[in-house]
SELOGU-793265 format. One line per 4 residues: for each residue x, y, z of C-alpha. Coordinates in steps of 0.2 Angstrom, whole numbers. Example, Ala and Ser with C-alpha at 12.3 -4.5 7.8 and 13.67 -1.06 7.14 Angstrom:
REM SELOGU-793265
62,-22,39 ~ 68,-5,36
This chain:
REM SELOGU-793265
-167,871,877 ~ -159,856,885 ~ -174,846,893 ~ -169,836,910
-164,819,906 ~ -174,806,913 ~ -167,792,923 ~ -174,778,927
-174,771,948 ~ -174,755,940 ~ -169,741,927 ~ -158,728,929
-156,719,909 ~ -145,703,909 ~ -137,697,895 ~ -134,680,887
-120,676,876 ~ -128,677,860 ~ -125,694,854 ~ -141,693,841
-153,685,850 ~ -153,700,863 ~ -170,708,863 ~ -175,689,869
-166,687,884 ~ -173,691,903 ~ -176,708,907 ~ -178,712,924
-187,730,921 ~ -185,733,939 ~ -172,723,944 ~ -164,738,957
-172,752,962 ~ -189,743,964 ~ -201,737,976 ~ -206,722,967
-196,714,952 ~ -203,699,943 ~ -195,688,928 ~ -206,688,913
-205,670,903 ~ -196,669,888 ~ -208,669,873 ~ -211,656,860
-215,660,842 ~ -215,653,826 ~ -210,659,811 ~ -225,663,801
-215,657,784 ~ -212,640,789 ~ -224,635,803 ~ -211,618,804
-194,630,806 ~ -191,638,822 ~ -187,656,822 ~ -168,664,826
-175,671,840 ~ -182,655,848 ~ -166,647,844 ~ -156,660,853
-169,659,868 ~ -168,642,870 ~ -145,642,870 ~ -150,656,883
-162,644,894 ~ -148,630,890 ~ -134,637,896 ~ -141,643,912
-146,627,916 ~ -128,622,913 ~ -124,633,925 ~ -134,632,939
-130,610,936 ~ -111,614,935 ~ -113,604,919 ~ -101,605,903
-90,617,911 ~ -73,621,902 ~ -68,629,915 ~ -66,630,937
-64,646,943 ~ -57,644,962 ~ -60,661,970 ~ -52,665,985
-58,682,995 ~ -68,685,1010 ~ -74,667,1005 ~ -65,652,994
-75,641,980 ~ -73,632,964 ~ -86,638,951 ~ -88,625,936
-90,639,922 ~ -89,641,902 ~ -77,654,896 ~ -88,659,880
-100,667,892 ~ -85,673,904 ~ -80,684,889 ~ -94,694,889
-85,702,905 ~ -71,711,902 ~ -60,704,916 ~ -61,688,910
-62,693,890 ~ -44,700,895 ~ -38,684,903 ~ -45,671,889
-40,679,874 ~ -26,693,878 ~ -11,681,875 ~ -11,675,894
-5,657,895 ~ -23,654,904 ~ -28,658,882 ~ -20,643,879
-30,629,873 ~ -36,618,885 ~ -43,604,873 ~ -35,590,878
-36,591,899 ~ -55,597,896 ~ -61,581,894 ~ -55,576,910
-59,592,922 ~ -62,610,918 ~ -45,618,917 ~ -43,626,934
-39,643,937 ~ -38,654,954 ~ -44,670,955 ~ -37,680,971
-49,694,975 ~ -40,708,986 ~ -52,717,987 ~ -64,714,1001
-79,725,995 ~ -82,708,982 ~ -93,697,991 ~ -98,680,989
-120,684,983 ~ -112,699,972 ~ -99,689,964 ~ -113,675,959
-127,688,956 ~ -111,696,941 ~ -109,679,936 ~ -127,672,933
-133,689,925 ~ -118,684,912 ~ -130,670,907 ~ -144,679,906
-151,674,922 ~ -150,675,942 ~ -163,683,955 ~ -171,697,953
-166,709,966 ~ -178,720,978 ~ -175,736,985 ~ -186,740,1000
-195,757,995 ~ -192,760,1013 ~ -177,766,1006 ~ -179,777,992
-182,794,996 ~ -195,803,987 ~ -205,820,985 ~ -217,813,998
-203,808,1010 ~ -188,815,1006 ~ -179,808,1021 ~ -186,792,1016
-200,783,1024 ~ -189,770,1034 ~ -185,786,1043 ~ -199,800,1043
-212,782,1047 ~ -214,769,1060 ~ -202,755,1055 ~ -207,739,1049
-199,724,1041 ~ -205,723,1024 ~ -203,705,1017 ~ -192,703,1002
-204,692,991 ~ -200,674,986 ~ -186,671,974 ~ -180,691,974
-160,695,981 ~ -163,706,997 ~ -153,721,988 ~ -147,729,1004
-135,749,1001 ~ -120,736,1007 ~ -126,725,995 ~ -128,736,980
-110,744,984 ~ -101,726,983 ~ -111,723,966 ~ -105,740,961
-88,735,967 ~ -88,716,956 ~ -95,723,941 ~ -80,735,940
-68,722,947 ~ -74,710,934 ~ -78,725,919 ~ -96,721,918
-104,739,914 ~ -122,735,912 ~ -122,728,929 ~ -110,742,934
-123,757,930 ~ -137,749,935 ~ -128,747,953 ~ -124,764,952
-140,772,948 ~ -150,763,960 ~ -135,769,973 ~ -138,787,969
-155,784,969 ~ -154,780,988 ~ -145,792,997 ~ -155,796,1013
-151,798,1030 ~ -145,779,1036 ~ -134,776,1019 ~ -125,795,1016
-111,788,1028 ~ -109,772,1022 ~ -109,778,1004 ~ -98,792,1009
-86,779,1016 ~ -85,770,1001 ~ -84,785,990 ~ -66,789,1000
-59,773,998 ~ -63,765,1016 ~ -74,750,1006 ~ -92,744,1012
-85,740,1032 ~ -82,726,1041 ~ -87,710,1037 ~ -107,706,1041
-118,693,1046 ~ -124,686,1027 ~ -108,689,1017 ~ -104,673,1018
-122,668,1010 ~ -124,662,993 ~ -136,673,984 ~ -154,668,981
-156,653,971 ~ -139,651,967 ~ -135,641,984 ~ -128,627,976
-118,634,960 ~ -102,635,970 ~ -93,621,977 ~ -86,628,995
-69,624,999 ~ -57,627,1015 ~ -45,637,1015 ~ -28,631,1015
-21,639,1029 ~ -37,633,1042 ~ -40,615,1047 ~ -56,607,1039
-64,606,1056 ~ -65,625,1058 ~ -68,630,1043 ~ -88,638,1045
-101,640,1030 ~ -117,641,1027 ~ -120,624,1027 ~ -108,619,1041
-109,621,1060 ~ -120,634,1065 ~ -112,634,1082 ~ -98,642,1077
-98,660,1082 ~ -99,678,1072 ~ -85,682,1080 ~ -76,669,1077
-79,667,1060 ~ -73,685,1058 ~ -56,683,1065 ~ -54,665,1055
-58,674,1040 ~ -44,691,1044 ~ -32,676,1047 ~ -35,668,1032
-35,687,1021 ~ -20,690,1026 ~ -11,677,1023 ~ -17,676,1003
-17,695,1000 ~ 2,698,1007 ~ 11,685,1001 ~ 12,688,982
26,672,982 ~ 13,659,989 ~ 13,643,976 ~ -6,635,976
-4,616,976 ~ -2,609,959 ~ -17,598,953 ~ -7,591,938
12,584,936 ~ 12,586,918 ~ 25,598,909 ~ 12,611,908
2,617,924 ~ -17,614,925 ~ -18,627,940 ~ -15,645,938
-17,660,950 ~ -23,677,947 ~ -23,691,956 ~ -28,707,950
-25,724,961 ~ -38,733,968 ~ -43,749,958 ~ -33,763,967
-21,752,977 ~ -13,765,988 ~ -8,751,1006 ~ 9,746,1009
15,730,1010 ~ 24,732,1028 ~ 7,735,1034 ~ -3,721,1045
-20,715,1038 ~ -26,718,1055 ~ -24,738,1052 ~ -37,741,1040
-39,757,1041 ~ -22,762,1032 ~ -21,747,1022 ~ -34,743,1015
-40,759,999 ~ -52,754,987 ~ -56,770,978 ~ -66,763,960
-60,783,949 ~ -75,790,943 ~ -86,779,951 ~ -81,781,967
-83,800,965 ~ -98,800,959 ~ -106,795,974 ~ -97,807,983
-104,820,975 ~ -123,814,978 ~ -116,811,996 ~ -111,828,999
-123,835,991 ~ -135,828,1002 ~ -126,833,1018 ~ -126,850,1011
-145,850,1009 ~ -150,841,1025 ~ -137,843,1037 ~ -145,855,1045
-160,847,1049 ~ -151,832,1055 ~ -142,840,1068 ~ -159,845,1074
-163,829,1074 ~ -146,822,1083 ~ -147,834,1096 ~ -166,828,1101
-158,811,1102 ~ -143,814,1112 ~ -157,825,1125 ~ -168,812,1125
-155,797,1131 ~ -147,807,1142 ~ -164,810,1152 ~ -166,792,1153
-155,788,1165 ~ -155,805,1173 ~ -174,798,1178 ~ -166,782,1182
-152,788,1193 ~ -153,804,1198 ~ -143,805,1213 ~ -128,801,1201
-132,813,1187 ~ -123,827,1194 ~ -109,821,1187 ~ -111,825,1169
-124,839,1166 ~ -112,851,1158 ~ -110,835,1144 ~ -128,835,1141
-136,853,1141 ~ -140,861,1127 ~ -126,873,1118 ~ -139,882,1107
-142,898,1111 ~ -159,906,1110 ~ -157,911,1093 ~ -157,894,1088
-177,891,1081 ~ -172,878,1069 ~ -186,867,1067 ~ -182,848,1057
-195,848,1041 ~ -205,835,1047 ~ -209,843,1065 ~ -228,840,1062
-224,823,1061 ~ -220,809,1073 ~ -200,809,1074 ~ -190,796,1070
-187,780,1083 ~ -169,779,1077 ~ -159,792,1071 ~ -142,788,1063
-125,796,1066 ~ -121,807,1056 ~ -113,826,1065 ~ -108,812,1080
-94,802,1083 ~ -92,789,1072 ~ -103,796,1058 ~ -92,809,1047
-75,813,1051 ~ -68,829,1060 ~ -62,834,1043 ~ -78,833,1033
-88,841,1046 ~ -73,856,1045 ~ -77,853,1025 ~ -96,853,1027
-97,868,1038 ~ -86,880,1027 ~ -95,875,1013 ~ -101,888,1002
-118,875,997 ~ -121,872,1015 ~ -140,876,1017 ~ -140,887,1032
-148,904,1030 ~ -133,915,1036 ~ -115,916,1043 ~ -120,918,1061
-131,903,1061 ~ -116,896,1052 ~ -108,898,1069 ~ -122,893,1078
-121,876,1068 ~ -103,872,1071 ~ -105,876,1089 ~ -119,863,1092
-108,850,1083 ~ -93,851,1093 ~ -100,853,1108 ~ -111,838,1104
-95,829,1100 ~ -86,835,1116 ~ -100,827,1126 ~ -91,811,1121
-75,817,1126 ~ -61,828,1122 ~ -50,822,1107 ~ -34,833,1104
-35,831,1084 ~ -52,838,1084 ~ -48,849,1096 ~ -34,858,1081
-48,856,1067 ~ -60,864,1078 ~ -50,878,1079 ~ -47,881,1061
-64,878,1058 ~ -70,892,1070 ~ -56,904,1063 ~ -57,901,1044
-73,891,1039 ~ -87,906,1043 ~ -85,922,1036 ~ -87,935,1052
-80,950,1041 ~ -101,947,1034 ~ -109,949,1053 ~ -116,963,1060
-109,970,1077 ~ -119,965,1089 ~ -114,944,1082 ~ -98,949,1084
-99,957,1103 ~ -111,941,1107 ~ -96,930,1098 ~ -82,938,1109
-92,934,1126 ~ -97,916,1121 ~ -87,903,1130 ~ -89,884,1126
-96,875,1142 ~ -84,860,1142 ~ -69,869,1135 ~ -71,885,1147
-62,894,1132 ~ -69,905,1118 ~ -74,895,1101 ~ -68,911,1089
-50,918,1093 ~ -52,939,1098 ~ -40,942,1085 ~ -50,934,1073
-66,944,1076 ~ -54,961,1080 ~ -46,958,1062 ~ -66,955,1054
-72,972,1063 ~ -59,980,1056 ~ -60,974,1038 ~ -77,978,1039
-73,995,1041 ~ -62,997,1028 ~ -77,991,1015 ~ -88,1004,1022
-75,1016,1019 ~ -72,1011,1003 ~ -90,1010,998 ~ -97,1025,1005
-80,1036,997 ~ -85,1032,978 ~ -91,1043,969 ~ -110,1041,963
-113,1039,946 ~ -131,1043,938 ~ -125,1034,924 ~ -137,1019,919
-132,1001,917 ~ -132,993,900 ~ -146,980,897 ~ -131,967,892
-114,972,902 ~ -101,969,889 ~ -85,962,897 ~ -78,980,902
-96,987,906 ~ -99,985,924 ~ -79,991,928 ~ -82,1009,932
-95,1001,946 ~ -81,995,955 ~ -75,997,969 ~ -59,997,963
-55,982,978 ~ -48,965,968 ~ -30,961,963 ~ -24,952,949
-14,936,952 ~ 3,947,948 ~ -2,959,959 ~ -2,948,972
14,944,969 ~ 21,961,969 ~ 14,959,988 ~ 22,945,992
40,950,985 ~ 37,966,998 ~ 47,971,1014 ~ 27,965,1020
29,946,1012 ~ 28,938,1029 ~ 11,945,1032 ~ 5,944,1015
6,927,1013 ~ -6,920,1025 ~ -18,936,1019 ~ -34,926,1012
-39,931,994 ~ -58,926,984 ~ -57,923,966 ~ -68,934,955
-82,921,948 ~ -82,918,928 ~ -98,913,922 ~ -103,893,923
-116,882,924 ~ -113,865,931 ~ -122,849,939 ~ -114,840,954
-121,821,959 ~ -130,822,943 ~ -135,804,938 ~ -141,806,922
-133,798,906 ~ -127,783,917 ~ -139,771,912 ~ -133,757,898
-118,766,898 ~ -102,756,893 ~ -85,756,905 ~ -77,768,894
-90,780,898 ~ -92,776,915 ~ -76,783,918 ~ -76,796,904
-71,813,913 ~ -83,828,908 ~ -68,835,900 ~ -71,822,886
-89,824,884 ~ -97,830,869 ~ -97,850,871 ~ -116,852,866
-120,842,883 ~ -124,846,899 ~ -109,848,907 ~ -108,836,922
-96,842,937 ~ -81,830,942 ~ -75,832,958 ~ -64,821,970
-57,819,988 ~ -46,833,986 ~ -61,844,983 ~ -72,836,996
-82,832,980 ~ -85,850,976 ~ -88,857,993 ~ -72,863,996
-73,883,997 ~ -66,896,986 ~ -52,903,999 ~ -33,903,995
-21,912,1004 ~ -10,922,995 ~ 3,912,994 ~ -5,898,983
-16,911,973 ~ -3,911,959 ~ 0,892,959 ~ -21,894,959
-20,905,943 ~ -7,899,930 ~ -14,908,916 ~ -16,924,926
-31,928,922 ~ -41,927,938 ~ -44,942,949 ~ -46,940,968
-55,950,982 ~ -48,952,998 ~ -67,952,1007 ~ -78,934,1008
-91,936,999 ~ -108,935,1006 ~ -115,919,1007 ~ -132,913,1012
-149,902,1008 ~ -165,905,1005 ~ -183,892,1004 ~ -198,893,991
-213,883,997 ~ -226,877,988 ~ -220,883,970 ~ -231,872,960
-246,883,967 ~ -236,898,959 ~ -244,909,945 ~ -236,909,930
-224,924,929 ~ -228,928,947 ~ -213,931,957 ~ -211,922,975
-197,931,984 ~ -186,924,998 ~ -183,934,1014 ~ -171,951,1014
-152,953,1016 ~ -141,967,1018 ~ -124,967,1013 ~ -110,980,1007
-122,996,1009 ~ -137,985,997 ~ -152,975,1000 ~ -154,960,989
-166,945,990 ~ -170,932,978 ~ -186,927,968 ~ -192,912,959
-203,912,943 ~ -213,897,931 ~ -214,901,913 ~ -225,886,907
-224,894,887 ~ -213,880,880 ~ -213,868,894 ~ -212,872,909
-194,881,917 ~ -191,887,933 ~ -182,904,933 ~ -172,909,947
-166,927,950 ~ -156,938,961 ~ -164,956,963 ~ -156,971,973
-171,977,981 ~ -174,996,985 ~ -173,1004,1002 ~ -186,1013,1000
-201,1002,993 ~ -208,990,1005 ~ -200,974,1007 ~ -209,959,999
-215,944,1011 ~ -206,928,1009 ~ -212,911,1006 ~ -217,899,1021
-222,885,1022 ~ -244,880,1022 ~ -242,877,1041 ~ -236,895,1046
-255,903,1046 ~ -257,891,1061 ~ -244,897,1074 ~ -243,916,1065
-242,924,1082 ~ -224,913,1086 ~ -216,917,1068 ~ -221,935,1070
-213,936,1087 ~ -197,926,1080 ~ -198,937,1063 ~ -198,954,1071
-181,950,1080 ~ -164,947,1072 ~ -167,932,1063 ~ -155,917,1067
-164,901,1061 ~ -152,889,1049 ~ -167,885,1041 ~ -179,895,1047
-194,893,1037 ~ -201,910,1041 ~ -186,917,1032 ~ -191,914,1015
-212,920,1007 ~ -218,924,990 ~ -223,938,981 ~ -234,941,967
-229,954,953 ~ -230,954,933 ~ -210,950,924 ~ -206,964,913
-188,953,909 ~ -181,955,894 ~ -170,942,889 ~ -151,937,881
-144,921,878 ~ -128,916,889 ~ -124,902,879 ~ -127,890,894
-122,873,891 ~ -139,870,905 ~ -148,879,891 ~ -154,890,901
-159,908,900 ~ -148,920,907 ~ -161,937,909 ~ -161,953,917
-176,961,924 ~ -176,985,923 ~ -181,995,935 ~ -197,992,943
-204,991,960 ~ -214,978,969 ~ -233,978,970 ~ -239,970,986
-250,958,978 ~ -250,944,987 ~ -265,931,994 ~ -271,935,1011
-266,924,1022 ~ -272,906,1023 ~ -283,910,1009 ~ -273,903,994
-255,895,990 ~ -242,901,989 ~ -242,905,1008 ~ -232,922,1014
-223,925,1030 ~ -222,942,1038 ~ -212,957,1028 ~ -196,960,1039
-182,975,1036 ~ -165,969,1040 ~ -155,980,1049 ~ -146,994,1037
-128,999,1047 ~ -125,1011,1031 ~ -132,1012,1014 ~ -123,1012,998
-127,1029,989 ~ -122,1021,973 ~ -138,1019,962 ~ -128,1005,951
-115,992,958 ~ -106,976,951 ~ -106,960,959 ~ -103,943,955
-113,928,961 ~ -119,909,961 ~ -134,902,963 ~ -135,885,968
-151,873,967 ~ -153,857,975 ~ -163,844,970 ~ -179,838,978
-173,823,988 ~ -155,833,989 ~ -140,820,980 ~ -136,831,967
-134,852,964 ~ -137,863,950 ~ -126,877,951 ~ -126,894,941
-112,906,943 ~ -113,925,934 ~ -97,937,933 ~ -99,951,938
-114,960,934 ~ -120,979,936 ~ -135,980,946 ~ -145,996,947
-158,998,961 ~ -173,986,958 ~ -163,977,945 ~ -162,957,943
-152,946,937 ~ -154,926,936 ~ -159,912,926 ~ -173,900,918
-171,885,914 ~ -178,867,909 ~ -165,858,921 ~ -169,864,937
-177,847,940 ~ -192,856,942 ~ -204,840,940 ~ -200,837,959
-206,853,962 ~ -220,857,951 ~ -235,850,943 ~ -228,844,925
-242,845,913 ~ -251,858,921 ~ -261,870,910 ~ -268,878,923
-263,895,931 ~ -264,890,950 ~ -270,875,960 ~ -288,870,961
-287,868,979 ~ -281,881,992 ~ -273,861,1002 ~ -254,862,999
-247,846,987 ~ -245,829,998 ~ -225,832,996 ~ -213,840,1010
-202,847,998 ~ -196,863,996 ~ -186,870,982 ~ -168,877,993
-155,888,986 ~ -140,892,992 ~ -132,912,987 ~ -114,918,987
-112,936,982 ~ -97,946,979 ~ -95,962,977 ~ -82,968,967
């Protein structure tokens, strides 16, 4: 059993240049990632053999403290480094720390002339050597923080924990609190997300990995609601934005280790630093400074003046290309957008995975959280002006229709003063939203709200105005992202009559919801035509077992190409095919393992990784970092498939997401069920389970629940005993909440599962649970934890006679705070009526959910844990 891998938030080691002195130079324990990071004093000790002899250690603790102080006095240097980037300085250095990074290790002893001995002109002044940095994510305090942690020195740096989400706050408390400035203390580097992404990016630049992955974990560790944009940004190549107030700032306690030159190409008068005229305007500045980028990043001829006449040039330039260089060189500076791509491989993607995966989580709760904000301003000046307001009502009013309950998870709390863009203009892009919303991990309880959710978005948007290349994406969102085939009627008749506001034009083509009627039919007709089999299912479907439970519905690839050579190839092509899942198991925006690890493996794709590990999703841009859904048309479905192995469905698959509450409180064994679904004729919901036998695991299952017993009652969240009356009203309706927490209670009854091992590379257990029905054994209400909602039977258009059926699914799992996902995917399984299939395991993160440690059956107190974290799971499910 593969236990999860503890990462550390924080823990920024520096190293000096002596190799075996190591375990004696500064360690900043909580250098990122911290609230508070202090530098311990460097020890002294005598050898106890020879009281008069000064141990190694001393010795190389002492050349540590030494050469710091070399640096910090600009003394001794054998070499100048003039950096030219978003800001220009000499740095008076010593190449046998330099080599300790990569960059430079290259540059100083990889046969370059800048390898050549520079004895002789030494005694003199350092050689001089210019280092052009194109990339404009380097800033001036990252590049010296880089530098002096080379030496084994620099400031520690702060994090705010105002930051950091956590199982308390998961949003963060800068966002789910009233805001306050904290004060970074004395002597710490404000570590700022900007700041830590232009670290990130310097250490790459420059190949220092320790400072690299500690960068990286603390970026990870910090995705929350005002920094998933900007990381997302960066992930895609657009860099850490414009420049900012403080780029140009030395970083702490280094002001005076760089000697601050002008540029070239700007008279001396209006050149501005830190130390210079602080008249001189922001804006300013910023224009000076794009002037002054473009002309050293375009001209790759430019000659830097020579400092030397001897035969042999004292000054050298170097310019190293950004990572992922993907601008053209007929582009102007001043078009950033296009030109400027600084995408850092793995790295980069990395972050986009945690990015996405956070979306996916908490998207839909802050869209609830958007749409309060854009209501509340626009009744400001409706109270200020209201004679004038009768311009733009239509803008403003709300798109939601009454369906739409969502509440935000911290409702009881006092909401947030400022609420960043994130579904608006200029927070994701058309595209991503498009991405986001067709996702298969997005956390919304079913395909209509689905709907509902992309509605509210682009009219929010349209309140802003009418863009024509939103407009297209919109209407491919509408038609191709939600699955309408998996709606009951009376969603489609409402879909057909709903008419955007602004647009005056429907948001869902007819054709499209004519041709998902129609489709639906055909399934029914298919379901209800085969023949019942009494037959049992095997306890352990070999590969061929659950076949004679098929419908008889899914094409291999050649198949599809026998189609598409047809008289009918014109139609076929655009038909959309589902690939038949293959079981997997796989993490996405997983931090773990990062830590101390080298550049190799920084960049190691999980292809390369050692089989017995975890295996570690890799997804990039092209994917949408793993949120890109399963749907090919046929056309591509052979270029999909080269091996042609991969059978495909021509129905979506069901997809939709259920919430547990309070699972620490859960008994072990005991079974906490989600809400009900029906699909395909079946009623199926999904259960949790804790088995604390070897440590505790967290089994999660998928159960096809019989028509006939009663239906369990879902979690809910502690606070629902309080408004029972509203959430029975809501429940006892056709349920349309995203999130809704009334959807999902738990249910106590005792696991008769037997077990068989997958071979999961999670190490998890892959079970199945006989026939059995459900004992309503729950707590009464407000009485005990886990709380239960109200039992509620979803409508049952037709019922599948079959008492065994095979389906495919995946179970996803996000993580407490949201950046990252575990993801199980089953083929396809035969499940007979009351039957389960799912999995336990170790890796489920379940210390953000759970109590670890806990010998006890239940909690001591009937108060649910000081947390606002509920474990979310997102369901597809095919049947096959």
């Amino acid at each position: 059993m593969v236990e999860k891998d503890a990462t550390s938030a924080g823990g920024w080691e520096t190293h000096g240049p002596a190799r075996a002195g190591r375990d004696r130079i500064r360690t900043y324990p909580h250098g990122f990632g911290s609230a508070a990071c202090f530098v311990s004093p460097l020890p002294t000790q005598i050898s106890s053999s020879n009281p008069y002899m000064l141990s190694a250690s001393q010795n190389s603790s002492d050349l540590q403290v030494h050469l710091y102080s070399s640096f910090l006095e600009r003394k001794t240097a054998d070499i100048a480094l003039r950096v030219r980037g978003t800001w220009e300085a000499v740095y008076k250095l010593h190449r046998v720390v330099l080599i300790q990074a990569g960059f430079f290790r290259s540059l100083f002893t990889g046969g370059f002339v800048e390898s050549t001995d520079r004895t002789t002109s030494s005694r003199r002044n350092p050689h001089l050597i210019e280092i052009v940095f194109d990339d404009t994510n380097i800033t001036r305090a990252a590049f010296e923080l880089c530098i002096s942690r080379l030496y084994g020195g620099g400031p520690p740096t702060y994090i705010s924990p105002s930051v950091l989400p956590t199982p308390a706050h998961p949003l963060t408390p800068q966002f789910t609190m009233p805001y306050t400035t904290a004060d970074t203390p004395e002597g710490h580097q404000p570590a700022s997300p900007r700041f830590l992404l232009s670290v990130l990016s310097t250490a790459i630049y420059l190949s220092i990995p320790s400072v690299a992955t500690q960068a990286l974990t603390s970026i990870l560790n910090s995705v929350g609601p005002f920094t998933v944009v900007p990381y997302l940004d960066f992930a895609i190549g657009r860099g850490i934005g414009p420049l900012q107030d403080g780029d140009l700032d030395a970083a702490v306690g280094l002001e005076h280790v760089a000697d601050l030159k002008v540029p070239r190409s700007e008279p001396q008068t209006g050149y501005h630093t830190p130390h210079g005229d602080a008249e001189v305007s922001r804006v300013d500045e910023a224009a000076r400074l794009a002037r002054t980028l473009e002309a050293m990043s375009v001209k790759d001829d430019a000659k830097p003046d020579r400092t030397s006449s001897g035969s042999e040039p004292e000054y050298f330039v170097v310019k190293k290309e950004d990572p992922a260089e993907t601008s053209s060189d007929d582009h102007s500076f001043s078009d950033h957008e296009h030109e400027l791509h600084f995408h850092y491989g793995a790295v980069s993607d990395k972050i986009g995975e945690a990015a996405t995966c956070w979306l996916a989580r908490w998207g839909i709760d802050m869209l609830a959280f958007e749409q309060q904000a854009v209501k509340d301003n626009s009744k400001r000046p409706a109270e200020a002006a209201a004679a004038g307001s009768s311009n733009q009502p239509h803008l403003r009013r709300s798109t939601m229709p009454s369906s739409w309950d969502h509440t935000p998870f911290t409702a009881n709390k006092v909401a947030p003063s400022v609420v960043p863009l994130i579904w608006r203009r200029e927070g994701l892009t058309a595209k991503w939203v498009k991405a986001l919303i067709s996702s298969d991990s997005l956390f919304v309880r079913g395909e209509r709200e689905r709907y509902d959710m992309a509605k509210a978005i682009v009219e929010m948007r349209r309140a802003e105005g009418i863009n024509d290349e939103e407009e297209e994406i919109w209407t491919t969102m509408f038609a191709e992202g939600i699955y309408y085939r998996n709606m009951h009627l009376e969603d489609l008749i409402y879909i057909t009559q709903d008419v955007s506001p602004t647009t005056g034009r429907l948001y869902t083509p007819l054709d499209t919801i004519q041709s998902a009627h129609w489709n639906q039919s055909l399934l029914q007709h298919r379901i209800m035509g085969r023949t019942s089999s009494s037959s049992s299912p095997p306890s352990s479907p070999t590969a061929h077992g659950p076949r004679d439970k098929e419908l008889g519905i899914a094409l291999s690839s050649s198949e599809i190409l026998d189609l598409l050579s047809s008289p009918a190839k014109d139609w076929e092509k655009d038909r959309p095919y589902w690939p038949v899942l293959n079981d997997s198991s796989s993490r996405v925006g997983d931090g773990a393992g990062i830590e101390g690890a080298s550049m190799d493996e920084l960049f190691e794709l999980p292809s390369a990784t050692d089989p017995k590990r975890t295996v570690r999703s890799s997804h990039s841009e092209s994917s949408f970092f793993g949120l890109k859904s399963d749907r090919c048309l046929a056309s591509a479905c052979p270029s999909a498939d080269p091996n042609g192995t991969t059978r495909w469905l021509p129905h979506p698959p069901y997809r939709f997401a259920v919430e547990f509450w309070d699972v620490e409180a859960l008994r072990e064994k005991s079974r906490l069920h989600s809400h009900t679904i029906w699909y395909g004729g079946s009623l199926f919901n999904v259960y949790v389970q804790v088995v604390r036998k070897k440590g505790i695991q967290l089994g999660v299952y998928l159960h096809r629940q019989s028509s006939v017993d009663p239906i369990p009652p879902p979690s809910a969240p502690y606070v629902y005993r309080v408004d029972r009356a509203e959430k029975d009203r809501i429940e006892t309706r056709h349920a349309r909440s995203p999130s809704s927490p009334t959807s999902v209670r738990p249910s106590s009854s005792p696991s008769t599962a037997s077990q068989y091992s997958a071979g999961s590379p999670l190490g998890s257990s892959r079970s199945t649970t006989p026939t059995s029905t459900y004992s309503g054994n729950s707590p009464s209400l407000g009485q005990s934890l886990p709380a239960t909602g109200t039992p509620c039977m979803p409508a049952q258009p037709y019922r599948d006679p079959r008492p065994s059926v095979s389906a495919y699914f995946t179970i996803s799992c996000a993580s407490a705070t949201g950046s990252s996902l575990t993801k199980f995917t089953s083929s396809p399984d035969v499940f007979s009526v009351s039957q389960s299939w799912g999995w336990k395991s170790s890796s489920l993160r379940t210390e953000e959910y759970l109590e670890v440690g806990a010998k006890e059956a239940g909690p001591t107190s009937p108060m649910p844990a000081e947390k606002e974290v509920s474990l979310r799971v997102t369901v597809v499910l095919g049947l096959i």
